[in-house]
HTML snippet that shows the backbone in 3Dmol.js (N, CA, C, O; Angstrom):
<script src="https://3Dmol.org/build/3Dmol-min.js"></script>
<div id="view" style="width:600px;height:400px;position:relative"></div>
<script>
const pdb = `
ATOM      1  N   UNK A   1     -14.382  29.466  23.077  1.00  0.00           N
ATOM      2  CA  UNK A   1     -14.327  29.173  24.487  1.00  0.00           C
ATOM      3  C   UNK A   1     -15.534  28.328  24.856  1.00  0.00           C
ATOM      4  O   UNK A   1     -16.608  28.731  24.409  1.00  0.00           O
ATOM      5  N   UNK A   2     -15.542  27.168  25.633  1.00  0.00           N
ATOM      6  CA  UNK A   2     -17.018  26.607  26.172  1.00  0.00           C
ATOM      7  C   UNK A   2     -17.006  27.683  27.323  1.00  0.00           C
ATOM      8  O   UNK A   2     -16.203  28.444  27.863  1.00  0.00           O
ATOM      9  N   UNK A   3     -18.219  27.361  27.395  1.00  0.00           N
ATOM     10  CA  UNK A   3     -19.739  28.200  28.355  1.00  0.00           C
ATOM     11  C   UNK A   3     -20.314  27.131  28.667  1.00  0.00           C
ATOM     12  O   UNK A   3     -20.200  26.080  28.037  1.00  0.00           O
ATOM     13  N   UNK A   4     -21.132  27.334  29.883  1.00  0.00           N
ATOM     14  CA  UNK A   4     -22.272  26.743  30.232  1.00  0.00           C
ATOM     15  C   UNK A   4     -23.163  27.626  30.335  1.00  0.00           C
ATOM     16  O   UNK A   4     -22.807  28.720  30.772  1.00  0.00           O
ATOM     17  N   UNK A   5     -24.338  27.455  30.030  1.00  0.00           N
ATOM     18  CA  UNK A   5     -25.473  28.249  29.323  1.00  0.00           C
ATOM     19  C   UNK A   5     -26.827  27.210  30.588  1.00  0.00           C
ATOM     20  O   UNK A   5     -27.389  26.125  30.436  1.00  0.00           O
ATOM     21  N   UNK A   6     -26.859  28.020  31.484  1.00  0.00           N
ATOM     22  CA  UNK A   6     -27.988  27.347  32.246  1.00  0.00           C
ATOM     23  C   UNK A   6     -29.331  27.822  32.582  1.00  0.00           C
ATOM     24  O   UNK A   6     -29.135  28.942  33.053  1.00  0.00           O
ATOM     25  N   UNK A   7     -30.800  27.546  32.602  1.00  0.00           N
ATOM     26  CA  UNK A   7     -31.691  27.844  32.804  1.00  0.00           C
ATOM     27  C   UNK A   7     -32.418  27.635  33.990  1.00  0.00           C
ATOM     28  O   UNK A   7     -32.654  26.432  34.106  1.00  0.00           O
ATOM     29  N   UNK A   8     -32.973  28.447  35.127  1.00  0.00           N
ATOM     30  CA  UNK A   8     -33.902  27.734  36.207  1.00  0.00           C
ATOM     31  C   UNK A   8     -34.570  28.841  36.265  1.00  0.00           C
ATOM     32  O   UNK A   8     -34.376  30.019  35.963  1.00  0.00           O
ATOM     33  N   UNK A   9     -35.714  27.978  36.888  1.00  0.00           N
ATOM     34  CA  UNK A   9     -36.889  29.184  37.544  1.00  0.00           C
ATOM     35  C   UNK A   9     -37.269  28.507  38.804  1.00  0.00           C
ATOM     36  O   UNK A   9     -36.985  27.364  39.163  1.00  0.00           O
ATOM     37  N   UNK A  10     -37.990  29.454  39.437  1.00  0.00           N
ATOM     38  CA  UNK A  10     -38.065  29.114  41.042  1.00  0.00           C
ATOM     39  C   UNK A  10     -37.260  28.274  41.648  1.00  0.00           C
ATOM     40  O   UNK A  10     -37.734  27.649  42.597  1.00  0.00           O
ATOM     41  N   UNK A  11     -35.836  28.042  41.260  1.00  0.00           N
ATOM     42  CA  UNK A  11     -35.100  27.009  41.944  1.00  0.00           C
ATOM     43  C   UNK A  11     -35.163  26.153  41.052  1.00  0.00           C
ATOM     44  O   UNK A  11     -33.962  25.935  40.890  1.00  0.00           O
ATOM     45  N   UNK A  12     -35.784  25.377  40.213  1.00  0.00           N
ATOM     46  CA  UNK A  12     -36.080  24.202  39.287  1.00  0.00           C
ATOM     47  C   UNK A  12     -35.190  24.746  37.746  1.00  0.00           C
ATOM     48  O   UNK A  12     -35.386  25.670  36.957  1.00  0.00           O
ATOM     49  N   UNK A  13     -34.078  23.554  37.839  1.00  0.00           N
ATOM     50  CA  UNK A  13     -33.532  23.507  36.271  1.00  0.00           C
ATOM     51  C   UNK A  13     -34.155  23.059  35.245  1.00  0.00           C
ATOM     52  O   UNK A  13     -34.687  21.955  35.134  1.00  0.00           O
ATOM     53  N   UNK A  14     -34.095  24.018  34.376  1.00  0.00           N
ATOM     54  CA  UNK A  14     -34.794  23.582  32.974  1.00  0.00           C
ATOM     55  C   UNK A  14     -33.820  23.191  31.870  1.00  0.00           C
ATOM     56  O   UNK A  14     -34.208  22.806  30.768  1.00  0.00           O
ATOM     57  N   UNK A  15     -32.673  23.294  32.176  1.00  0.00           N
ATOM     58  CA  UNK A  15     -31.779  23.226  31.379  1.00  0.00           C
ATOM     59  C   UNK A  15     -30.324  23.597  31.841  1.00  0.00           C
ATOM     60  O   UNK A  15     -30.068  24.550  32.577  1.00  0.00           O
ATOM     61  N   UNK A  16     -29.755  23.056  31.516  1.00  0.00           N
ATOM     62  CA  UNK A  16     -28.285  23.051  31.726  1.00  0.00           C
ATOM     63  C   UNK A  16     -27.172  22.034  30.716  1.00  0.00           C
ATOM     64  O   UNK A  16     -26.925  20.828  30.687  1.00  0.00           O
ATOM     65  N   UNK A  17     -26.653  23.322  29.893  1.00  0.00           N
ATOM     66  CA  UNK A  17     -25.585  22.517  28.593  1.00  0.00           C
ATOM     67  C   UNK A  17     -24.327  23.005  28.564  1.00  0.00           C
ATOM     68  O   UNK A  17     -24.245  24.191  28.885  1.00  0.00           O
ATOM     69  N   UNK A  18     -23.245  22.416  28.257  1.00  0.00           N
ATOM     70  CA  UNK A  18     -22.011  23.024  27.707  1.00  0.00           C
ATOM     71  C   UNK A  18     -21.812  23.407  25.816  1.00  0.00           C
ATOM     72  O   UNK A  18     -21.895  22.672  24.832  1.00  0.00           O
ATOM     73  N   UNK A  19     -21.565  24.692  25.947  1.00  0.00           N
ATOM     74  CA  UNK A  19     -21.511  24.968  24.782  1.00  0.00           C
ATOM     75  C   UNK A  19     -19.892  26.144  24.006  1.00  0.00           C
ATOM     76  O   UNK A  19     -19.286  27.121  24.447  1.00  0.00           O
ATOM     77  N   UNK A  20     -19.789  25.325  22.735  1.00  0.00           N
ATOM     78  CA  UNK A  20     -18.734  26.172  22.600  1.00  0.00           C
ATOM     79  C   UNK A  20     -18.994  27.875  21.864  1.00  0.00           C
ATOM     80  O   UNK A  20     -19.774  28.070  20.931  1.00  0.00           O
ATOM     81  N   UNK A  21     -18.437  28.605  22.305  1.00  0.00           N
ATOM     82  CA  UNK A  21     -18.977  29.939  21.520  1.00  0.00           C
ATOM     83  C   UNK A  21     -18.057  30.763  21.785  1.00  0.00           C
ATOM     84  O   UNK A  21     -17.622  31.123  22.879  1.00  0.00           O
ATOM     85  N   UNK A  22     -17.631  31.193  20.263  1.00  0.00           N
ATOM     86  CA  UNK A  22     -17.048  32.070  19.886  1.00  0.00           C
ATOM     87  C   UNK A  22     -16.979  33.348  19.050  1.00  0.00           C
ATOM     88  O   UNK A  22     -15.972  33.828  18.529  1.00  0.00           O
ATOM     89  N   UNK A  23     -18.548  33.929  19.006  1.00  0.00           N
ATOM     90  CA  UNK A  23     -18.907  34.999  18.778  1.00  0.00           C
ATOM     91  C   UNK A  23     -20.569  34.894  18.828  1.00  0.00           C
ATOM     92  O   UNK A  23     -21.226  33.947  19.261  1.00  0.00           O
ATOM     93  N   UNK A  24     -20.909  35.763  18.431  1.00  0.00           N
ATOM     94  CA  UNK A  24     -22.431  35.949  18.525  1.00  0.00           C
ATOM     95  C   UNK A  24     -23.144  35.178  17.801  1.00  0.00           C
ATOM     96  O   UNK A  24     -24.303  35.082  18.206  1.00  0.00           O
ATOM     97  N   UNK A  25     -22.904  34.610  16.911  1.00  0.00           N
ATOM     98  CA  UNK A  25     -23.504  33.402  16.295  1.00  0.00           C
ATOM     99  C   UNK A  25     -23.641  32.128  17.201  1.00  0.00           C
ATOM    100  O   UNK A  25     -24.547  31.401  17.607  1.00  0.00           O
ATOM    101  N   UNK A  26     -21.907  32.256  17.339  1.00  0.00           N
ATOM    102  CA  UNK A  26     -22.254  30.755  19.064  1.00  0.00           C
ATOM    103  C   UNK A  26     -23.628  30.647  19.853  1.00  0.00           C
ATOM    104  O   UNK A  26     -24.492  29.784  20.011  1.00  0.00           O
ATOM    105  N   UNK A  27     -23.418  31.847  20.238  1.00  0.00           N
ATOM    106  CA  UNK A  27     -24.045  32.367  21.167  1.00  0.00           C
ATOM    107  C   UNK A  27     -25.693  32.096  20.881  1.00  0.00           C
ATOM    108  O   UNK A  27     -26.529  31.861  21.753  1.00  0.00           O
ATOM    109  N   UNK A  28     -25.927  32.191  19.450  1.00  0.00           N
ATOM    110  CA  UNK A  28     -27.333  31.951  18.879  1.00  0.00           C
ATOM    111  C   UNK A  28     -27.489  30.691  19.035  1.00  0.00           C
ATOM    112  O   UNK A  28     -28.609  30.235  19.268  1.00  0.00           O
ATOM    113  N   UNK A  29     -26.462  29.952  18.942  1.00  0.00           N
ATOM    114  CA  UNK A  29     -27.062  28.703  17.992  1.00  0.00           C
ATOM    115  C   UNK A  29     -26.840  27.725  19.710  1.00  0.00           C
ATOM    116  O   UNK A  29     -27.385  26.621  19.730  1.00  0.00           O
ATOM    117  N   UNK A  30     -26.205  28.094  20.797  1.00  0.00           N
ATOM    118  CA  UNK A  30     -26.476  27.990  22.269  1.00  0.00           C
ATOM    119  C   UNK A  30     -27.697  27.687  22.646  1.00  0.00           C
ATOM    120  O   UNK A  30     -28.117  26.553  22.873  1.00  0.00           O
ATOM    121  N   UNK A  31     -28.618  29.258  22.762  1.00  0.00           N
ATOM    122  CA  UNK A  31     -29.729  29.408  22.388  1.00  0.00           C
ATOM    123  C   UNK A  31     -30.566  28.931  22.091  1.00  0.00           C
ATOM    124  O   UNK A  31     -31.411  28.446  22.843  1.00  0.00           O
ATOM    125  N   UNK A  32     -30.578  28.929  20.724  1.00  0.00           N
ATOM    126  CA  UNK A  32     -31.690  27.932  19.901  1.00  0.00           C
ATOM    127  C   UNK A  32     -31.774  26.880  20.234  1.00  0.00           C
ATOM    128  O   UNK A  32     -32.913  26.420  20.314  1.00  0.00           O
ATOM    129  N   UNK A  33     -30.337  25.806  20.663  1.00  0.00           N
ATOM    130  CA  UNK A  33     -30.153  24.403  21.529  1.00  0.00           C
ATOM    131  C   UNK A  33     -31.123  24.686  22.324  1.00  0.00           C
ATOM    132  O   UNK A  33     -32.244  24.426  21.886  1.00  0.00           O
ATOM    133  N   UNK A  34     -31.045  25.178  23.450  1.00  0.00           N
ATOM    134  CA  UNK A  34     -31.906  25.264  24.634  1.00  0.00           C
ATOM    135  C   UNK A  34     -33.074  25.135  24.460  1.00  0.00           C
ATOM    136  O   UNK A  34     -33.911  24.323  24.853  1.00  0.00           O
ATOM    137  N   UNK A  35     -33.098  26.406  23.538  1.00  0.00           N
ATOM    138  CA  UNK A  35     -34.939  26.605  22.741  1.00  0.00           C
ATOM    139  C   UNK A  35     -35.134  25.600  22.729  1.00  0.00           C
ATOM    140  O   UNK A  35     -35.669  25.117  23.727  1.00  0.00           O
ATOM    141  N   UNK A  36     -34.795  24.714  21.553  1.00  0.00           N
ATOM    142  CA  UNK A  36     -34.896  23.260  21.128  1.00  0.00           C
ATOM    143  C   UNK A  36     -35.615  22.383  22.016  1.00  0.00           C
ATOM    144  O   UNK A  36     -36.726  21.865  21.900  1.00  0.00           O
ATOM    145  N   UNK A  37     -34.508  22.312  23.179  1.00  0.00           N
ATOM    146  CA  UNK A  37     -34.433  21.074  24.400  1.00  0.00           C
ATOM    147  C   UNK A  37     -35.642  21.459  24.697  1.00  0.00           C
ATOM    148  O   UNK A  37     -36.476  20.585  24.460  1.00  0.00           O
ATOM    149  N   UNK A  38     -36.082  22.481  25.147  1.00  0.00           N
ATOM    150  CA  UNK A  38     -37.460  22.614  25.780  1.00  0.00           C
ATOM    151  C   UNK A  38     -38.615  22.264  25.101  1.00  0.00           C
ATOM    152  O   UNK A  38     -39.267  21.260  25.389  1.00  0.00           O
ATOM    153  N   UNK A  39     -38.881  22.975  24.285  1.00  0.00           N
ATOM    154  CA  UNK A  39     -39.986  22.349  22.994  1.00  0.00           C
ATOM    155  C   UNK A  39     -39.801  20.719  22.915  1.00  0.00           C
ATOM    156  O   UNK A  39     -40.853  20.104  23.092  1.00  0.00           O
ATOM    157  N   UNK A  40     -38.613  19.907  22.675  1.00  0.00           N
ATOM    158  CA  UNK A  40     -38.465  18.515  22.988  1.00  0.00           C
ATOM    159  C   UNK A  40     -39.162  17.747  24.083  1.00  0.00           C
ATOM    160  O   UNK A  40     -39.830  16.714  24.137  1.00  0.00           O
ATOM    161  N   UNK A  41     -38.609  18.949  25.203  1.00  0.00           N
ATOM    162  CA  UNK A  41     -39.865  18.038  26.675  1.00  0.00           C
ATOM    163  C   UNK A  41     -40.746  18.382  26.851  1.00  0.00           C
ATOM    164  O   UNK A  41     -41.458  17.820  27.683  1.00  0.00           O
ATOM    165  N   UNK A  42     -41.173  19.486  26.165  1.00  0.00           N
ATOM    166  CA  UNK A  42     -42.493  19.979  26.444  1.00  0.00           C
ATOM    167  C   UNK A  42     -43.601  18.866  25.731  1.00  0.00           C
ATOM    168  O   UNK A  42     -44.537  18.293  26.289  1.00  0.00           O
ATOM    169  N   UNK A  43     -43.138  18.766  24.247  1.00  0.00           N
ATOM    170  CA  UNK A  43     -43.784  17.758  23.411  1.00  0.00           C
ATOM    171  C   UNK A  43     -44.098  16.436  23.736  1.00  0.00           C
ATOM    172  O   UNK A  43     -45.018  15.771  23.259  1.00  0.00           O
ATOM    173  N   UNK A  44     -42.925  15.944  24.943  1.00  0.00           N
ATOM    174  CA  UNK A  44     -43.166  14.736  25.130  1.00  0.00           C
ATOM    175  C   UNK A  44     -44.433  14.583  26.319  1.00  0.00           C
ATOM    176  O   UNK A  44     -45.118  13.570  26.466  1.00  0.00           O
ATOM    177  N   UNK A  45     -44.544  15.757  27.056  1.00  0.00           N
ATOM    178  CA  UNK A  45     -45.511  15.415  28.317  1.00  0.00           C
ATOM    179  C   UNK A  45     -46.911  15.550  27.978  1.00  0.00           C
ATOM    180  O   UNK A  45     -47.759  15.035  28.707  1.00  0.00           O
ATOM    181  N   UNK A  46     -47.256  16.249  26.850  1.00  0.00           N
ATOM    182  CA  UNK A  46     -48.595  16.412  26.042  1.00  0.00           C
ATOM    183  C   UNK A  46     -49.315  15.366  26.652  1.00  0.00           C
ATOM    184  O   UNK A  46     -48.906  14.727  27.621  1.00  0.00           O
ATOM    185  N   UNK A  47     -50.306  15.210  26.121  1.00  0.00           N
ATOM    186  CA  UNK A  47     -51.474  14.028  26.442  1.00  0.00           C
ATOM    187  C   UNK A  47     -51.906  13.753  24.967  1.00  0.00           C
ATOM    188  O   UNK A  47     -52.492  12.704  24.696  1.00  0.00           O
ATOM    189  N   UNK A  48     -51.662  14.556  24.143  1.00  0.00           N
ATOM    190  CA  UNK A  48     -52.724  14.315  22.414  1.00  0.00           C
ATOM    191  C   UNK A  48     -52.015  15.203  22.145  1.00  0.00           C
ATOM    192  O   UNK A  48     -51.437  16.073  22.797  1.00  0.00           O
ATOM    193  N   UNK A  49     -52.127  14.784  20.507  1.00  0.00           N
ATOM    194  CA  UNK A  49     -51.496  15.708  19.683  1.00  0.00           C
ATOM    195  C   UNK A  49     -52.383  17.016  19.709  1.00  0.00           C
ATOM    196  O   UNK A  49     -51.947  17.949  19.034  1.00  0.00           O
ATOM    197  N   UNK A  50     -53.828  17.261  20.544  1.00  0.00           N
ATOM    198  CA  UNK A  50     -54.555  18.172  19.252  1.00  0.00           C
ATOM    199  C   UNK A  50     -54.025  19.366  21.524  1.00  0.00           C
ATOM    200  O   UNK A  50     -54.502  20.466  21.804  1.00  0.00           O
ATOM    201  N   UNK A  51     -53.369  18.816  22.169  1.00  0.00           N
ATOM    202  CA  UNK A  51     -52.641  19.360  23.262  1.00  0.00           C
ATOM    203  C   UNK A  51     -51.839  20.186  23.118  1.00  0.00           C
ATOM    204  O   UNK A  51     -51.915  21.396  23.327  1.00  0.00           O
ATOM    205  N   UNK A  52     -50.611  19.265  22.564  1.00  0.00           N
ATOM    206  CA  UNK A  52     -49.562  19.835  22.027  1.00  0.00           C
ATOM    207  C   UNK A  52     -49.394  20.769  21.130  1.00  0.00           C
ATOM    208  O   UNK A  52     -48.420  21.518  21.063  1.00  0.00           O
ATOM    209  N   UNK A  53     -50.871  20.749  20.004  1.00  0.00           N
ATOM    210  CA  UNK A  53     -51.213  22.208  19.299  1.00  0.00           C
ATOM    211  C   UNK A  53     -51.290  22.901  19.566  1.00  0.00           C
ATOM    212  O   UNK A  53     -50.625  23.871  19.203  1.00  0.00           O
ATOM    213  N   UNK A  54     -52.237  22.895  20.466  1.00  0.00           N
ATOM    214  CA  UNK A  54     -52.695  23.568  21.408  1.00  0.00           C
ATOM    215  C   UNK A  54     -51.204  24.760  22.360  1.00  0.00           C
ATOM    216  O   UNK A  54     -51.224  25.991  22.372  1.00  0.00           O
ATOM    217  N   UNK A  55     -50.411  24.109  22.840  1.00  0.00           N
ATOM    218  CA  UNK A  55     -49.313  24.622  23.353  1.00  0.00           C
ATOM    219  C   UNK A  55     -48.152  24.851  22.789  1.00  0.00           C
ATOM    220  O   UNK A  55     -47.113  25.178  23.364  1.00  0.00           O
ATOM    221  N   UNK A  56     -48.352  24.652  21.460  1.00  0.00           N
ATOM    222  CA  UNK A  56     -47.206  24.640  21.057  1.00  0.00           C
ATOM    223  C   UNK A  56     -46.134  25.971  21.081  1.00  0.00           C
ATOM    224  O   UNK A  56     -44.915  26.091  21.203  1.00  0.00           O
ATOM    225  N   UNK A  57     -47.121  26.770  20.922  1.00  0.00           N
ATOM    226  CA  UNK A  57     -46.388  28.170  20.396  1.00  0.00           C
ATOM    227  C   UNK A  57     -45.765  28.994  21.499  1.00  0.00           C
ATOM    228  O   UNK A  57     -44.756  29.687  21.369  1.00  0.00           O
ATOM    229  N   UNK A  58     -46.888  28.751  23.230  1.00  0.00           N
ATOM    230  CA  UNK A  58     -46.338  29.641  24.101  1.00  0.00           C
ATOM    231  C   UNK A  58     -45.732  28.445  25.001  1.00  0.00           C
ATOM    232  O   UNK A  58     -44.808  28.661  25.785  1.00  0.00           O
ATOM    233  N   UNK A  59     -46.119  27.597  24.892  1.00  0.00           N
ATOM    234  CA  UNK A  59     -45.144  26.686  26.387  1.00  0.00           C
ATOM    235  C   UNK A  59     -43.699  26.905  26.403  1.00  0.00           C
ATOM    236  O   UNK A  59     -43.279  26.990  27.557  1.00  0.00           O
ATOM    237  N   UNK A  60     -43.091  26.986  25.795  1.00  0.00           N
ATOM    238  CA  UNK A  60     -41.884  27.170  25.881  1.00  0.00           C
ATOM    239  C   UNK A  60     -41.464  28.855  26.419  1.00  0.00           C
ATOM    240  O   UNK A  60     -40.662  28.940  27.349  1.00  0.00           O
ATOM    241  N   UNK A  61     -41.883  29.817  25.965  1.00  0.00           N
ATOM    242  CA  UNK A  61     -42.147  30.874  26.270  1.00  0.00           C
ATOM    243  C   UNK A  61     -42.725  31.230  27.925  1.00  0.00           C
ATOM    244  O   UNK A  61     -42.264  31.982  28.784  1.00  0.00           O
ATOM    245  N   UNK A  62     -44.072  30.224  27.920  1.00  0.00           N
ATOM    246  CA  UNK A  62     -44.299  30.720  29.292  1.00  0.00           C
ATOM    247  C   UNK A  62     -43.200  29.943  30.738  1.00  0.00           C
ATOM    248  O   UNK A  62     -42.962  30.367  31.868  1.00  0.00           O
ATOM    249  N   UNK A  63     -42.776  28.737  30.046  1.00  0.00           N
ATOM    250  CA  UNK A  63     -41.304  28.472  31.092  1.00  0.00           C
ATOM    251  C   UNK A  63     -40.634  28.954  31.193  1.00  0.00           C
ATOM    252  O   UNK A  63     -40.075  28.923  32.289  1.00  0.00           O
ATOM    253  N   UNK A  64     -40.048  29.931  29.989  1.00  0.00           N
ATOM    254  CA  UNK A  64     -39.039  31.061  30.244  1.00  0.00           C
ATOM    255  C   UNK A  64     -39.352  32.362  31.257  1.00  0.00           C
ATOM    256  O   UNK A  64     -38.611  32.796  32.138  1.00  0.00           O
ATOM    257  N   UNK A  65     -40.631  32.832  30.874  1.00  0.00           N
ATOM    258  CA  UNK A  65     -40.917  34.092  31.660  1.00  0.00           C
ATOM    259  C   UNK A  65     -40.842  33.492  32.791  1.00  0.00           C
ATOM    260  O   UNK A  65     -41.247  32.402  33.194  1.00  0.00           O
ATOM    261  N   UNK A  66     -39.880  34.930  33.570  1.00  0.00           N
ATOM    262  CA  UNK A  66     -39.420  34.742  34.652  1.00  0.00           C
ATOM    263  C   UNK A  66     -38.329  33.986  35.137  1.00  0.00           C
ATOM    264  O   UNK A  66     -38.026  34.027  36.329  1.00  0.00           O
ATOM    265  N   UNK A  67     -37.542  33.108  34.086  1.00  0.00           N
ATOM    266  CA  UNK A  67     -36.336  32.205  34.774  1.00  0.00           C
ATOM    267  C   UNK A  67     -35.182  32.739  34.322  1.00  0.00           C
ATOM    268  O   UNK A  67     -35.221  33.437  33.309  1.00  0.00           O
ATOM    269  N   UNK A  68     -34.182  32.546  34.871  1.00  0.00           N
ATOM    270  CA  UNK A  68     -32.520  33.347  35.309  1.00  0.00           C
ATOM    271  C   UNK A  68     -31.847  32.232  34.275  1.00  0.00           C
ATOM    272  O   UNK A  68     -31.622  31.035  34.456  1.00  0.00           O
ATOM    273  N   UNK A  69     -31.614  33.074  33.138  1.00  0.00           N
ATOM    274  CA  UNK A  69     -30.604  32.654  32.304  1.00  0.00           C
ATOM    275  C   UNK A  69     -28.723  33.270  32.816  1.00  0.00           C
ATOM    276  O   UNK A  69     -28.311  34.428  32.874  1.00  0.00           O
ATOM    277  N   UNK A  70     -28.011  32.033  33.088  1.00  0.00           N
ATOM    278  CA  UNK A  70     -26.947  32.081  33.601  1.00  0.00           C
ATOM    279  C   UNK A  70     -25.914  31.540  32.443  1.00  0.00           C
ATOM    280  O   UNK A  70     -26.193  30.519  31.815  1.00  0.00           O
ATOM    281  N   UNK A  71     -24.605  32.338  32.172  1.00  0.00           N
ATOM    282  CA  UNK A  71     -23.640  31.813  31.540  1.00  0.00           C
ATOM    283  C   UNK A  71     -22.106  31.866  32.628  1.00  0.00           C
ATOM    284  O   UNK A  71     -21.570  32.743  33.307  1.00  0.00           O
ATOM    285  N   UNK A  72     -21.854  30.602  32.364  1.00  0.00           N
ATOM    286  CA  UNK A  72     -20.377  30.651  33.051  1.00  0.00           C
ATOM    287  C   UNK A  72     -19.175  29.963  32.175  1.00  0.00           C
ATOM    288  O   UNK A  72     -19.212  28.805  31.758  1.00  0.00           O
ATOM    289  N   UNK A  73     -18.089  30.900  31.969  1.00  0.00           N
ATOM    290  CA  UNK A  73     -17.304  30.179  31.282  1.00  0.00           C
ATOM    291  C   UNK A  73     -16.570  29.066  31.666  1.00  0.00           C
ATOM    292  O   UNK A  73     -16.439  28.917  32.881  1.00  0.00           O
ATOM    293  N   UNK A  74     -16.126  28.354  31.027  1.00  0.00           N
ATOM    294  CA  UNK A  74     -15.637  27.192  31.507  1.00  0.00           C
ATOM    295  C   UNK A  74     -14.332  26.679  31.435  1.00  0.00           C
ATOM    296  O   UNK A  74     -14.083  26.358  30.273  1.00  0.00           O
ATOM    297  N   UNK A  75     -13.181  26.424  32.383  1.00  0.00           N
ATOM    298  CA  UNK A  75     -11.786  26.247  32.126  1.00  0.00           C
ATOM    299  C   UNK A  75     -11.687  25.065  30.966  1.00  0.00           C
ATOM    300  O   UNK A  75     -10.587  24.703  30.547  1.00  0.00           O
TER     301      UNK A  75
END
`;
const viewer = $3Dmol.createViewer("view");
viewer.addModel(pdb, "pdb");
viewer.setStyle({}, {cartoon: {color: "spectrum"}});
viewer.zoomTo();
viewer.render();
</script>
């Protein structure tokens, strides 16, 4: 079945994808997309690489805490 698998916090989207999933693996690999996407923009707004070291491990993490992960299926 597709899903949409969406992310916001305080009102602000962090993400929003269509994904197909059909068991709990889907469902991971949904997920991990998202994961992905974020670490992707996070990396790009850095200033220096020795930044992006620097953040690498929790930025993605600290955008999550606190934001409303939403799934809606999709006709």
């Amino acid at each position: 079945m597709k899903m949409k698998l969406q992310i916001t916090k305080h009102g602000v989207l962090l993400h929003a994808a269509i994904y197909d999933v059909a068991d709990a693996d889907g469902f991971g690999r949904a997920c991990a997309d998202a994961w992905a996407k974020l670490m992707q923009e996070q990396q790009g707004k850095e200033s220096s690489i020795g930044a992006l070291m620097e953040h690498l491990e929790d930025g993605v993490l600290d955008q999550l805490n606190g934001a409303h992960i939403g799934v809606e299926r999709m006709q």
